[in-house]
N, C-alpha and C positions, 0 to 999 in steps of 0.2 A: 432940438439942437440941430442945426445944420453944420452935417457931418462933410461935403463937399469942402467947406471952410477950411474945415483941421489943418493945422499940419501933420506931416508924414509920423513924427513921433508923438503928438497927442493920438493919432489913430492908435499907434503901435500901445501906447498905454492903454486904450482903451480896450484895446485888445487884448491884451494883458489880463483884462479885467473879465474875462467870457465876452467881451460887446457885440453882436452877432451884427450890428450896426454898420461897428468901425470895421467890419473885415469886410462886409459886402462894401463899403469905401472900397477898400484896398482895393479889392476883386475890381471893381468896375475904375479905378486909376490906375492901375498897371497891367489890367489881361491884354489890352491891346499889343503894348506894349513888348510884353515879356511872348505874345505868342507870336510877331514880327520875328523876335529873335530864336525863336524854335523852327519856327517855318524855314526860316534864311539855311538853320544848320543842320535839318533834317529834309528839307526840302518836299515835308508830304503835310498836307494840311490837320489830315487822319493823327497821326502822330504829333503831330505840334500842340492842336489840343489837346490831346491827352497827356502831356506837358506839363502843360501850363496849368490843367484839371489836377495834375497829383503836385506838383510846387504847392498850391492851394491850399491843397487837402493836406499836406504836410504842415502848412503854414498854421492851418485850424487845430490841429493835433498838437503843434508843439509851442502853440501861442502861449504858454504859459513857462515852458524850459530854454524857450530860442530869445539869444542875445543880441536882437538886433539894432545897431546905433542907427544906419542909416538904412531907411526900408527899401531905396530904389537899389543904389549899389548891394544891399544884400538879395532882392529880388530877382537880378538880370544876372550873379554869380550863381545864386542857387539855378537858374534855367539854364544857363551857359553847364554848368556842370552836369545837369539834368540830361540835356542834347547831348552833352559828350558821351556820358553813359551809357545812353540809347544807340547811340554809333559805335560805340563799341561792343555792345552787346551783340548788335546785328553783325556788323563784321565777323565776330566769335561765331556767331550762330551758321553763317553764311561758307564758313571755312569750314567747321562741324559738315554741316549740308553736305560740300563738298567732297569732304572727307570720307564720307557714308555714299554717296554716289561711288566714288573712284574704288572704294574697297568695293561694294557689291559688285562693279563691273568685273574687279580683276576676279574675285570669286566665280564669279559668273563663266568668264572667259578659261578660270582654271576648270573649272569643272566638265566645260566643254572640251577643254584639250583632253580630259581622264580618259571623258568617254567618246570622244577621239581614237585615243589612245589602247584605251579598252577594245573597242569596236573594229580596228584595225589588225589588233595582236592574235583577236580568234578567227578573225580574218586569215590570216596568213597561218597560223595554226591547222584551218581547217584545209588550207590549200598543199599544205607540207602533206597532210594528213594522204592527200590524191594522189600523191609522186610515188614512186617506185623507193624502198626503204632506201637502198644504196642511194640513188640521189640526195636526198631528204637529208640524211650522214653527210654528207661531202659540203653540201649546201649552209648547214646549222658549223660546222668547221670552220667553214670559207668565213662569214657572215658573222656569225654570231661567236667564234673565238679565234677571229682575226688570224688565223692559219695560212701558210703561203701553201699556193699549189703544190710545187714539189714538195712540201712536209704531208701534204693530204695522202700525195701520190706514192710515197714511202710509206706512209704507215698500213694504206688500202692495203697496199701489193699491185697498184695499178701506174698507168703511165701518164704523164704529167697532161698529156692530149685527152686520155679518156677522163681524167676530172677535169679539165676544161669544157669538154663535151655536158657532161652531166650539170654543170656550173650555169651552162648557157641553155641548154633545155630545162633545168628548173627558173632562172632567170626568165623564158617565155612564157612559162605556165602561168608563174605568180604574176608575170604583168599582168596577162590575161584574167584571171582571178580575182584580181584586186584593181580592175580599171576602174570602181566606184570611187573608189581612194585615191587618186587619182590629180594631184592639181597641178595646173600651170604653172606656179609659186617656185 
């Protein structure tokens, strides 16, 4: 029997029927075809065959449950939805990527600031540690619970000059100390 002859629905019954004949027809009447239209909407050659290889391979699997009237227009919708699929998958995939890039960074970037942060604090810790105690008091006041001079200077028993004195010679030290730390910024 010369199977090139068929029509499109004698294939499709034949098919129907197991005919491993009538589907290699099919295959070799519509791959070109159906993989034009993969290529066009995937634009990778890689991908387009492999298309138009599972359309196929579904076609043989479900040769016996799939209703098909007309075999081109069900051919070039099954591809068309086929490429669609595959463009959206990789888009999903492509934002996932994304997604997983950006959080690593900001982790990344968070974890830097910690120890940053970390590496700073015993920094200045160990610099407090250098100062004369009275300074070291007046300084953690000033800085660290936002205390105005004169409250400093009244609660000491001292005058509002000598904690500004102590304020500005601990201010030198820790620059000095902490010049690693240090940025333009």
């Amino acid at each position: 029997m010369q199977y090139q002859k068929l029509s499109d629905e004698e294939l499709v019954s034949f098919l129907k029927s197991d005919n491993q004949t009538a589907f290699e027809e099919i295959y070799n009447r519509y791959w070109l075809k159906l993989f034009g239209i993969a290529f066009n909407e995937t634009g990778t050659r890689e991908e387009a065959e492999e298309l138009v290889h599972d359309l196929f391979e579904s076609l043989w699997n479900r040769r016996q449950v799939s209703v098909i009237r007309h075999l081109s227009s069900y051919l070039v919708v099954s591809i068309k939805h086929l490429s669609t699929n595959y463009i959206k998958s990789q888009i999903t995939q492509r934002k996932y990527q994304e997604y997983l890039i950006f959080n690593q960074i900001q982790q990344s970037y968070s974890t830097d600031e910690i120890v940053n942060f970390t590496d700073l604090a015993k920094a200045v810790e160990e610099a407090m540690k250098s100062l004369p105690e009275r300074s070291s008091e007046i300084f953690k006041m000033s800085r660290f619970e936002n205390r105005s001079v004169k409250d400093i200077a009244n609660q000491m028993n001292l005058s509002e000059k000598a904690v500004e004195y102590h304020l500005t010679k601990t201010l030198k030290v820790l620059k000095e100390q902490l010049k690693a730390y240090h940025t333009d910024n």
